[in-house]
C-alpha positions as CSV (number, residue, x, y, z in Angstrom):
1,X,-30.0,47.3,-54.1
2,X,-27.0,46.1,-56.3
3,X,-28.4,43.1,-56.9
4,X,-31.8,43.9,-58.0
5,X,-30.1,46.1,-61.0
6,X,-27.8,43.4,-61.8
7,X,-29.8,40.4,-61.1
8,X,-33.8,41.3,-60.8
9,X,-34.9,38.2,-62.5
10,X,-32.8,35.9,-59.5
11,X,-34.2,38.5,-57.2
12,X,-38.0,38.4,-58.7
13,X,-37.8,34.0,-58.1
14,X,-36.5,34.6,-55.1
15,X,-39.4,36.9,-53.8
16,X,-41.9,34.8,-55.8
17,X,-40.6,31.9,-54.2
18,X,-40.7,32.7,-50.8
19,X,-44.3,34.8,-50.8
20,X,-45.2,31.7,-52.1
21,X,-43.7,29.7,-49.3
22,X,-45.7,32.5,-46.7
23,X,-48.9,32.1,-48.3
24,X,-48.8,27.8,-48.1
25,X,-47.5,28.0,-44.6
26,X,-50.0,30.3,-43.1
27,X,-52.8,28.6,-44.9
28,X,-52.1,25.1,-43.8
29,X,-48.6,24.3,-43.6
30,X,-45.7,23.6,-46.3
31,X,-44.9,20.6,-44.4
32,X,-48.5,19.1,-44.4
33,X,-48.7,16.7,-48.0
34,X,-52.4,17.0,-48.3
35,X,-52.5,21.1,-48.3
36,X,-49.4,20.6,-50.3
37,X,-51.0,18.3,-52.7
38,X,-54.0,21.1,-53.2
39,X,-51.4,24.6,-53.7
40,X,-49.9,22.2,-56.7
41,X,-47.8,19.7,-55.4
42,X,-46.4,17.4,-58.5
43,X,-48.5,13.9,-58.1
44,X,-47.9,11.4,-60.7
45,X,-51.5,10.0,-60.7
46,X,-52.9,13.4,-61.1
47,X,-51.4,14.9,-63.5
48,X,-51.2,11.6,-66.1
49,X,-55.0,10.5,-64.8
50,X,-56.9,14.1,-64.4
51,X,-54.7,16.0,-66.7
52,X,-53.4,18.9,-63.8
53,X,-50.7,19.4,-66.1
54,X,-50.0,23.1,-64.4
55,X,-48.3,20.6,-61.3
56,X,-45.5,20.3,-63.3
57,X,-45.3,24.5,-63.2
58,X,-46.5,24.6,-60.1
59,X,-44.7,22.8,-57.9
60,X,-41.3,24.3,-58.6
61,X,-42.4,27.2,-56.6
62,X,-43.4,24.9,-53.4
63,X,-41.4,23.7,-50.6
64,X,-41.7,21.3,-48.0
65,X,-40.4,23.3,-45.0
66,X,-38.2,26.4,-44.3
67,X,-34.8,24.4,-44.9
68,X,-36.2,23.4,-48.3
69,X,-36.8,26.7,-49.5
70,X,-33.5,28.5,-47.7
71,X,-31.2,26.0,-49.2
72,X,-32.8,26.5,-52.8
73,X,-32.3,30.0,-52.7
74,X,-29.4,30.5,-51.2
75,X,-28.1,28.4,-53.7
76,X,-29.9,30.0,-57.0
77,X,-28.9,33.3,-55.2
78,X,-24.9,32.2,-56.0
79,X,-25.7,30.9,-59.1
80,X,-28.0,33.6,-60.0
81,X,-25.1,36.4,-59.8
82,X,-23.0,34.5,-61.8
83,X,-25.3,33.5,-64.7
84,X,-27.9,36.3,-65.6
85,X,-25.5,39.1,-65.8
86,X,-24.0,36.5,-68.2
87,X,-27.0,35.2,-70.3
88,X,-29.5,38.1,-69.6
89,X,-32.5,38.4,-68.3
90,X,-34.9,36.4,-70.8
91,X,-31.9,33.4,-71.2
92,X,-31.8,33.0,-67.3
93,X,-35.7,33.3,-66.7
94,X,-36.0,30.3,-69.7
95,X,-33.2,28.2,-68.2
96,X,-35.1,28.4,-64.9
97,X,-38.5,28.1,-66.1
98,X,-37.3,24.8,-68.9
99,X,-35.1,23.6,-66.9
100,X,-37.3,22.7,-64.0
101,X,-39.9,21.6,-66.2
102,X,-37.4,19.4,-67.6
103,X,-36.4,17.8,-64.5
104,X,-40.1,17.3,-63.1
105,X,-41.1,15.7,-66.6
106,X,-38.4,13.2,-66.1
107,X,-39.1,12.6,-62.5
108,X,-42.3,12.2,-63.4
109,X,-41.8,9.9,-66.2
110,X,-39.3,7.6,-64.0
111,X,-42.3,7.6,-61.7
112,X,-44.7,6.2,-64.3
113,X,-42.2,3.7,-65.4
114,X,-41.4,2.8,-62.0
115,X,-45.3,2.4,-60.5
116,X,-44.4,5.2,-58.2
117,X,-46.8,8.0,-57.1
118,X,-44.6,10.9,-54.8
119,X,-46.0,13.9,-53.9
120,X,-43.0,16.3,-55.4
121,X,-42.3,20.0,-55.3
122,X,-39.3,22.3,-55.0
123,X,-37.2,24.9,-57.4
124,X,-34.2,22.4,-56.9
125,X,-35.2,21.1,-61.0
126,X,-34.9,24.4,-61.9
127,X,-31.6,25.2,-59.7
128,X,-30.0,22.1,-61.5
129,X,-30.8,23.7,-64.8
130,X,-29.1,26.7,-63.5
131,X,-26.1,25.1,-62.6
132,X,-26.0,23.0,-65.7
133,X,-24.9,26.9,-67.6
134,X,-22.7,28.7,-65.0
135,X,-20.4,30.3,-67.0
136,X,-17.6,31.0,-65.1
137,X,-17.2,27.6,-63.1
138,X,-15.2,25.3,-64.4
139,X,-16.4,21.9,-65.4
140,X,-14.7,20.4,-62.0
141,X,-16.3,23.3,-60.2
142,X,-19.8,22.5,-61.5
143,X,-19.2,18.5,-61.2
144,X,-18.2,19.3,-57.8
145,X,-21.1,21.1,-56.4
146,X,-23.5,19.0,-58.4
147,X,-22.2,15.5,-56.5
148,X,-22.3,16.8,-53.3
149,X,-25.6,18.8,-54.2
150,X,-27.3,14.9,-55.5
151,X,-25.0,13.2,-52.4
152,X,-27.3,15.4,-49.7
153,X,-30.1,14.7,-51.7
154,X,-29.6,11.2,-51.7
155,X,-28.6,11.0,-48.1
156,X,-32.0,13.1,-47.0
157,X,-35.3,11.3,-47.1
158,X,-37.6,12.5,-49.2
159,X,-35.8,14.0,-52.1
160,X,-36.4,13.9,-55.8
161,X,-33.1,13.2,-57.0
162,X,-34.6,12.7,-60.4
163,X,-35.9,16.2,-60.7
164,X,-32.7,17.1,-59.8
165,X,-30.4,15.1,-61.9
166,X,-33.2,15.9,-64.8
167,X,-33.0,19.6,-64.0
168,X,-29.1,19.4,-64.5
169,X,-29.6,17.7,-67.8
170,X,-32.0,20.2,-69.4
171,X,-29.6,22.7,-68.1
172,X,-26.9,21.7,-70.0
173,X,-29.4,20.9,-72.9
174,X,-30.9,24.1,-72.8
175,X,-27.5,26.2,-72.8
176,X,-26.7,24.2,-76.2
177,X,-30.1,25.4,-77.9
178,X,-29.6,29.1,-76.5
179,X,-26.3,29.4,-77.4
180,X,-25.2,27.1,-80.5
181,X,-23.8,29.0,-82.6
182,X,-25.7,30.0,-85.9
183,X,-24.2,29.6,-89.4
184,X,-24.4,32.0,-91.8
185,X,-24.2,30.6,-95.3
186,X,-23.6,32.8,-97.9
187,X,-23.5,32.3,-101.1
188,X,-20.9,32.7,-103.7
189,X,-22.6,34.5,-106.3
């Protein structure tokens, strides 16, 4: 119940994430592309041909699989304690939110520069962005946990490393535009 108080807006993705994960498997099966593809799977040709602009929303709250899911959350749950407490609710929720988006509009922009259409989904954009503004890790600590983070991403099959790497970089983009400090000139009357 601790966390709820301290961190409701970790513990709200969380839920949403994994009701969401429920409601795909029992209707047709998170590891099944075509019923992922129609819950809101990110799909290059869709989204640039047809205009299903929501995929880029949407599909940071799918997951291929149970070990998709329990590995993002178990590792937004760790960040998740150490950030919101730290940022607030609002700052964390818009580092989430923007900092997926960030990482599946530069996945999906490498794939349209590439010629590649992948079906794409997951909150690990978002849990990049995250990571990109821990507080209270130091740089080593966070460059530490984001190579091995991209290394088992790049040794699994399937991965959008992009997303991930993009996700990272809005992170760290985002925390400058929350957090740069304002000026206040005055003037000398």
């Amino acid at each position: 119940m601790e966390e709820i108080k301290k961190e409701p807006v970790t513990v709200l993705l969380i839920l949403i994430n994994t009701l969401i994960f429920l409601v795909v498997e029992f209707t047709g099966g998170s590891e099944n592309g075509q019923h992922m593809l129609e819950c809101g799977a990110a799909y290059a040709p869709l989204i640039l041909e047809q205009g299903q602009w929501y995929r880029m929303f949407s599909s940071m709250f799918l997951h291929f699989g149970a070990p998709h899911l329990i590995n993002n959350m178990l590792v937004l749950f760790v960040l998740g304690q150490r950030l919101e407490p730290v940022t607030g609710k609002i700052k964390f929720f818009l580092i989430y939110i923007f900092g997926g988006l960030g990482g599946n509009m530069l996945s999906l922009f490498l794939d349209m520069y590439a010629g590649n259409a992948s079906l794409s989904a997951g909150a690990s954009g978002a849990v990049f962005a995250v990571m990109g503004r821990v507080a209270d890790l130091t740089v080593r600590q966070m460059l530490i946990m984001a190579a091995f983070s991209l290394y088992f991403g790049f040794a699994s099959e399937g991965v959008d490393n992009v997303a991930h790497i993009g996700g990272l970089l809005s992170g760290f983009l985002i925390a400058v535009i929350l957090y740069h400090p304002r000026k206040i000139w005055k003037t000398v009357p």
